[in-house]
Each structure stands twice: as structure tokens, then as C-alpha cells.
C-alpha positions as CSV (number, residue, x, y, z in Angstrom):
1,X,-12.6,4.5,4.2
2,X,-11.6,3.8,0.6
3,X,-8.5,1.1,-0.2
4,X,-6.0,3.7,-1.0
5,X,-6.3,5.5,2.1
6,X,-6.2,2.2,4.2
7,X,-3.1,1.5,2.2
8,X,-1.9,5.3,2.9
9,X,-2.3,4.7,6.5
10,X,-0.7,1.1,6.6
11,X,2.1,2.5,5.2
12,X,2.8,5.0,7.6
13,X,2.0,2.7,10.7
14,X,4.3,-0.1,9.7
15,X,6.9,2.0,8.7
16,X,6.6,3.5,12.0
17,X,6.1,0.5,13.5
18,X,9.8,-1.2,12.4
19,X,11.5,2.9,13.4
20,X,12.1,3.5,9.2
21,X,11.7,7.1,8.4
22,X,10.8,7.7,4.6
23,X,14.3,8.3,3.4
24,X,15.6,5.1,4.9
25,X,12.6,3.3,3.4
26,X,13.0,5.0,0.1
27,X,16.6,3.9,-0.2
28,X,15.5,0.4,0.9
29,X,12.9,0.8,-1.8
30,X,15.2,2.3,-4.4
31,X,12.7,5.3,-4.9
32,X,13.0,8.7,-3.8
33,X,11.4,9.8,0.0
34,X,9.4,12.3,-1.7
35,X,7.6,9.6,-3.7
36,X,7.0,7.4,-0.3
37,X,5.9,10.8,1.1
38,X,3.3,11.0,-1.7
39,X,1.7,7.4,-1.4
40,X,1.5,7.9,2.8
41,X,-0.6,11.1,1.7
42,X,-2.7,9.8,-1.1
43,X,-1.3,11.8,-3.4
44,X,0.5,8.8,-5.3
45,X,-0.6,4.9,-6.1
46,X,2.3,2.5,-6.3
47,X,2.4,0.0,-8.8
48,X,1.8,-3.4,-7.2
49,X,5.5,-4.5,-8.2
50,X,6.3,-1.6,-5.9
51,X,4.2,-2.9,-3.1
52,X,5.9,-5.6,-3.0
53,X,9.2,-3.9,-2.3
54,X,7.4,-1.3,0.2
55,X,6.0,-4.9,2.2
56,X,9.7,-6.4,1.5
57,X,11.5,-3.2,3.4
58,X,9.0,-3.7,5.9
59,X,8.9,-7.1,6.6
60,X,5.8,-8.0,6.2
61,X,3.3,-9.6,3.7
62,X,1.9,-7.1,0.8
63,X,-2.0,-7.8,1.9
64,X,-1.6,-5.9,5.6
65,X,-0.9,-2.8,3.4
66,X,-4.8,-3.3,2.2
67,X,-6.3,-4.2,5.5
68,X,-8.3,-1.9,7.4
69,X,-7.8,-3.4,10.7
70,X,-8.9,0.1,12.6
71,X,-9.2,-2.4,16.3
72,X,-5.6,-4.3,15.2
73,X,-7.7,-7.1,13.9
74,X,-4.8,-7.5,11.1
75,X,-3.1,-9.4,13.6
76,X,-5.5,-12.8,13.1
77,X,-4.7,-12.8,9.3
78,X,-0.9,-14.1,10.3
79,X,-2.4,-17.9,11.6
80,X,-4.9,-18.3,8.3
81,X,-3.6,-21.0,6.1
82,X,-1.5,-19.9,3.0
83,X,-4.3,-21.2,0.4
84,X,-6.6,-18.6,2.1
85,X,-4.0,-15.9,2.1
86,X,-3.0,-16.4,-1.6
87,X,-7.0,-15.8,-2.4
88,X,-7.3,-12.9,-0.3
89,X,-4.3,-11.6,-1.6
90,X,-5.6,-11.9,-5.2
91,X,-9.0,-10.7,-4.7
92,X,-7.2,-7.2,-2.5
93,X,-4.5,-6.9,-5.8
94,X,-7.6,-7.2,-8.4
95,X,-9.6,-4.4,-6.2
96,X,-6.2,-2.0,-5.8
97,X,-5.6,-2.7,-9.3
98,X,-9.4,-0.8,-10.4
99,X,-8.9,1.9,-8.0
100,X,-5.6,2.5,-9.2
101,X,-7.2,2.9,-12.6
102,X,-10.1,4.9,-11.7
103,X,-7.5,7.6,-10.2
104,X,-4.8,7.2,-13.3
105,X,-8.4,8.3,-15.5
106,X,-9.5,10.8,-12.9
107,X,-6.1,12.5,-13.1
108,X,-5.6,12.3,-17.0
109,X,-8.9,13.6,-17.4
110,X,-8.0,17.0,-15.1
111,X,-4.6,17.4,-16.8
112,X,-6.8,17.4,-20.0
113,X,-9.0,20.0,-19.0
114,X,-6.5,22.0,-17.5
């Protein structure tokens, strides 16, 4: 499973989790509920300045957006040491970051062709 759909699926499960719906979480966000619609599908990548806001409204930390933790292994991440977070954190941001430009290409490169 790729890092944007791991993402796409956090999303969805946390805000679930704390009983948001996407309009409530959109107005938390300051973004339109179509928008959070399109990053829960895939559809959309949110800038990591964004991310932060999204793990803000949810009360959590921004890197349990980008773990796949399929068996709730997530959960361990909350006792690791804040030097090891910060690292992890930064290596998940510099990964999201490519795939986020891979996709912006992909995109532009249809909307050219088209």
C-alpha cells in the first residue's frame, strides 16, 4: 500500500475515530469538506503545512497520518522518545514530499496531453 493511501485511510479512521464528520473537520481546518473529501479518496495531496492542521483538528501528531499500522501497531509510536519521533517524522515528511511531486508531475503531464 503506497503513502498516500495510508495517509487517505488515516485520515478517515481518526477522524472517525474523535466523531468529526468532514464538514466539521473542514471548518476546523479552514478548508472546504469537499477538499477533505478529496484527500480521504486519493484524489487530492495536502500540503504538509496543511497536515499539520488536519493532525491539529485531530489531536494527534502529523506522523500517525503516514503510518500503516494495518494490526493498530501505531499505538507503540506514542512511548518512543521525542529525538526518535522528530527523525521519523522527517524521514515520513521527505518521503510524502516526493510522492507528492511524482503525482503534481503525473497530473500536469495528463492536463497537458489532454
Amino acid at each position: 500500500m503506497g503513502i498516500q493511501d495510508v495517509f487517505s485511510r488515516n485520515l478517515k479512521k481518526y477522524r472517525k475515530k474523535v466523531k468529526l464528520t468532514q464538514e466539521k473537520l473542514a471548518e476546523m481546518c479552514n478548508t472546504d469538506f469537499r477538499y477533505i473529501g478529496q484527500i480521504e479518496t486519493g484524489v487530492r495531496c495536502p500540503s504538509l503545512e496543511f497536515v499539520e492542521r488536519i493532525a491539529a483538528a485531530l489531536n494527534i501528531e502529523p506522523y500517525l497520518l503516514f503510518f500503516d499500522d494495518g494490526d493498530n501497531k501505531g499505538e507503540v509510536f506514542l512511548n518512543i522518545p521525542l529525538e526518535q519521533k522528530q527523525k521519523l517524522k522527517s524521514i515520513l515528511f521527505e518521503q510524502y514530499v516526493q510522492m507528492c511531486s511524482i503525482i503534481d508531475c503525473a497530473i500536469v503531464d495528463t492536463v497537458e496531453k489532454q
